[in-house]
KOLKOL-981756 format. One record per residue: x, y, z of N, C-alpha, C, CB in turn. Coordinates in pm, whole numbers. Glycine has a CB too. Layout:
KOLKOL-981756
X, Y, Z, X, Y, Z, X, Y, Z, X, Y, Z
...
This chain:
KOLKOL-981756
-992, -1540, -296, -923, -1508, -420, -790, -1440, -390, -1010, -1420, -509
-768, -1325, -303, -652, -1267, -293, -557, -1374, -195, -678, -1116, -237
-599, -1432, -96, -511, -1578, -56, -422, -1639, -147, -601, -1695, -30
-507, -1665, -237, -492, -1760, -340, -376, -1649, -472, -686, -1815, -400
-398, -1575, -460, -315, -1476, -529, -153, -1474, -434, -411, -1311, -528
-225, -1475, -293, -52, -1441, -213, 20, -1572, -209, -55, -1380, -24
-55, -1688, -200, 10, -1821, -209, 108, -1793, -354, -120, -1962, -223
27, -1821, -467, 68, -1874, -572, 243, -1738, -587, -91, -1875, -710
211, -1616, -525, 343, -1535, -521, 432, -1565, -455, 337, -1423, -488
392, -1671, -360, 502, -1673, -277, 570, -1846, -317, 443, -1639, -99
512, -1904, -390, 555, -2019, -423, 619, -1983, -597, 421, -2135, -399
609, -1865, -645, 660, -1836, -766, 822, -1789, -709, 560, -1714, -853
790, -1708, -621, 904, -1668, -560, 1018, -1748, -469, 857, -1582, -496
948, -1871, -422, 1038, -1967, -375, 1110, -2045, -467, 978, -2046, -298
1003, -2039, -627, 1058, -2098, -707, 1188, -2018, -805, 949, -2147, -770
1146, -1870, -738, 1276, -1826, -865, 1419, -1788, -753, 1215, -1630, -990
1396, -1775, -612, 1490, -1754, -521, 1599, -1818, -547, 1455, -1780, -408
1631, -1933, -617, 1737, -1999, -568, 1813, -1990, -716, 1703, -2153, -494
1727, -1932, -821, 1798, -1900, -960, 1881, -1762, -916, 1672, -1871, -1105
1819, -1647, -847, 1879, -1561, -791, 2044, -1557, -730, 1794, -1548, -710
1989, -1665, -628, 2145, -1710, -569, 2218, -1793, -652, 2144, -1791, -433
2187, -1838, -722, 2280, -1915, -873, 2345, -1778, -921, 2156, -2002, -1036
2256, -1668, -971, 2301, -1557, -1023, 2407, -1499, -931, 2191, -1470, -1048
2369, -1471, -791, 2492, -1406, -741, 2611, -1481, -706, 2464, -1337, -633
2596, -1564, -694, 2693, -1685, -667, 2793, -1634, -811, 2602, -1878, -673
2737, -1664, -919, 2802, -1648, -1080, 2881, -1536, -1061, 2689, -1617, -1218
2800, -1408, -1041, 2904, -1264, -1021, 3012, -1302, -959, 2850, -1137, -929
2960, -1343, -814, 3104, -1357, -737, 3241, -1409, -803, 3082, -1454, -627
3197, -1497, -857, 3276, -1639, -894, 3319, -1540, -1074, 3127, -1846, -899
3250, -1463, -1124, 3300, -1407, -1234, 3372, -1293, -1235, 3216, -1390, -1306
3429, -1240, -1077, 3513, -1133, -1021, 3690, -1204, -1038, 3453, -1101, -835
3688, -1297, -1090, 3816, -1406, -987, 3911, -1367, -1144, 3762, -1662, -933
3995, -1347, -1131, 4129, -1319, -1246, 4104, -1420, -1337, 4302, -1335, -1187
4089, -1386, -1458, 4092, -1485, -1580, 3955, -1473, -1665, 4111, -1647, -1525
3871, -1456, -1594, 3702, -1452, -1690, 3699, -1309, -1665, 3528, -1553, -1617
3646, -1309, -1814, 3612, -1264, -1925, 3451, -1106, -1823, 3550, -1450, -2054
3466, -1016, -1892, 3375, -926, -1828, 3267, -943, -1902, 3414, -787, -1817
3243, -1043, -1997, 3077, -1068, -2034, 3036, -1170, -1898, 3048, -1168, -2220
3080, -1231, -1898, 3014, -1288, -1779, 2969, -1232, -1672, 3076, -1361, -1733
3018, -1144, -1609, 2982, -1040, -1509, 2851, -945, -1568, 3123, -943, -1479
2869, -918, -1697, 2749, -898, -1761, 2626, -894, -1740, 2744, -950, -1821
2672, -1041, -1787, 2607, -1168, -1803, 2507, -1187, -1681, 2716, -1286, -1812
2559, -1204, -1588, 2523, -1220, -1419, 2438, -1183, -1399, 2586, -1169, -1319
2508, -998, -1404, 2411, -886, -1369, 2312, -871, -1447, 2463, -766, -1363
2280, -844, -1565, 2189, -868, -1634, 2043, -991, -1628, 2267, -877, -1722
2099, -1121, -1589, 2024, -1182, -1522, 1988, -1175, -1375, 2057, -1271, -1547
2016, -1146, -1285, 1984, -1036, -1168, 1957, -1017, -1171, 1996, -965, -1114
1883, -880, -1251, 1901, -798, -1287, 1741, -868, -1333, 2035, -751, -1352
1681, -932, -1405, 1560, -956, -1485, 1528, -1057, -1312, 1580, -1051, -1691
1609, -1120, -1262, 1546, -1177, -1190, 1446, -1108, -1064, 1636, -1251, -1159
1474, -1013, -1049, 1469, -935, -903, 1322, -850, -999, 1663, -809, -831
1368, -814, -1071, 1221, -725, -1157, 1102, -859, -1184, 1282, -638, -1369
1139, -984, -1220, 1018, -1062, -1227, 968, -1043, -1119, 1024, -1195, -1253
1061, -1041, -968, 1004, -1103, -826, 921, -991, -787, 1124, -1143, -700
948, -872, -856, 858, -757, -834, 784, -713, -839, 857, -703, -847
748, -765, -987, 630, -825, -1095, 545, -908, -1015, 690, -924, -1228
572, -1016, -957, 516, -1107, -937, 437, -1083, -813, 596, -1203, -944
520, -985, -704, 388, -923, -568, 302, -818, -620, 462, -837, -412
363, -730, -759, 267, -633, -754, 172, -671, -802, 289, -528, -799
144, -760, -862, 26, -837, -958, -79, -904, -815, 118, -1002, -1089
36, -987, -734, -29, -998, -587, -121, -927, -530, 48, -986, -501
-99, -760, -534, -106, -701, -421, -233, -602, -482, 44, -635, -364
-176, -635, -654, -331, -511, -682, -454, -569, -678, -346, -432, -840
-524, -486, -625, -695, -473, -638, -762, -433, -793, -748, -338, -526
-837, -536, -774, -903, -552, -879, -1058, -473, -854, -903, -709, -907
-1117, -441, -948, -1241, -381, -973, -1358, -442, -956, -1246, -344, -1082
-1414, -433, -842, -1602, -538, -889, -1655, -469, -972, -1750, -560, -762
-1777, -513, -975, -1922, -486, -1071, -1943, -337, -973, -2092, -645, -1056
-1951, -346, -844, -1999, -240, -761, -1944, -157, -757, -2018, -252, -659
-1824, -116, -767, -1728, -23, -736, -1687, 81, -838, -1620, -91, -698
-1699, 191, -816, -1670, 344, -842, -1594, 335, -931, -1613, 433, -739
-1631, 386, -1085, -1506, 386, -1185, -1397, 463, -1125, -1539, 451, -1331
-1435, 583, -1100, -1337, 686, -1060, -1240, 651, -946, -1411, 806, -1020
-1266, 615, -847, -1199, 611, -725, -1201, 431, -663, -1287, 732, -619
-1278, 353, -723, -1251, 239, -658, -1339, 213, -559, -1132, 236, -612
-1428, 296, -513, -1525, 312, -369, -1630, 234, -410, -1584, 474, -317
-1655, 137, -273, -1742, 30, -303, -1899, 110, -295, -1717, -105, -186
-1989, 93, -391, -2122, 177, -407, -2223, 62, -361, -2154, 242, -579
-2196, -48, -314, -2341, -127, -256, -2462, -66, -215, -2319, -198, -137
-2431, 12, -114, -2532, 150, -69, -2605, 221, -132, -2480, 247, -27
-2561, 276, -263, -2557, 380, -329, -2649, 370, -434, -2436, 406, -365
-2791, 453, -403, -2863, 415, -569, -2844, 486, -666, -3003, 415, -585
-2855, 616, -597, -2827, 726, -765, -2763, 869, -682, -3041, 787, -887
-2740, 930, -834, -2646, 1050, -726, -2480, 1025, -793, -2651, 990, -500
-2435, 1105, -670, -2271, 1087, -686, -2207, 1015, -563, -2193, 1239, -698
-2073, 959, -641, -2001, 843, -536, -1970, 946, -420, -1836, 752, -602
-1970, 899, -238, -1966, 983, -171, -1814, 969, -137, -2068, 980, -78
-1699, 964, -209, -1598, 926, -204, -1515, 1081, -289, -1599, 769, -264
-1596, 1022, -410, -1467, 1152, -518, -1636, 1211, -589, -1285, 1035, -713
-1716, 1192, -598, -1791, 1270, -637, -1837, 1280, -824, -1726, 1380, -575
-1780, 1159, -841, -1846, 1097, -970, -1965, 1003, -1028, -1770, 1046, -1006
-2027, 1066, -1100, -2179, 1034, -1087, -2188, 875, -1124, -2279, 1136, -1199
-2264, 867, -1038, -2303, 713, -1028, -2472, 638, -1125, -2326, 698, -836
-2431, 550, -1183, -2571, 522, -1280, -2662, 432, -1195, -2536, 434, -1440
């Protein structure tokens, strides 16, 4: 499952890389005498959303998700564990 999570990030990200370099390419090219400072804006602003999706898109990658087994409090896997408290953070376990 988490494979399959790092693939699909890294093929989202191959897919938005080259909108990126469209974007900076645009700034550059919207520095040049004659256009207009919405465009530069413009650019940055899309940049600007682009680089925060790509950010979006590993941290969603990278977080851990919750089993059935695991410790509300702290995340600590309780397989072991019948009753009592988690031997991790010390929150009682059902």
């Amino acid at each position: 499952m988490t494979a399959l999570r790092f693939l699909a990030a890294a093929v989202a990200t191959a897919v938005v890389s080259p909108c990126l370099g469209f974007g900076i390419y645009g700034l550059l090219a919207s520095q040049e005498p004659g256009a207009g400072i919405g465009w530069t804006i413009g650019y940055l602003v899309f940049d600007t959303i682009l680089v925060a999706l790509i950010i979006a898109i590993w941290w969603l990658a990278f977080r851990r998700t919750r089993g059935p087994t695991d410790c509300l409090g702290c995340g600590y896997d309780l397989r072991g564990v019948r009753d009592g408290a988690c031997p991790e953070c010390g929150a009682t376990v059902n």
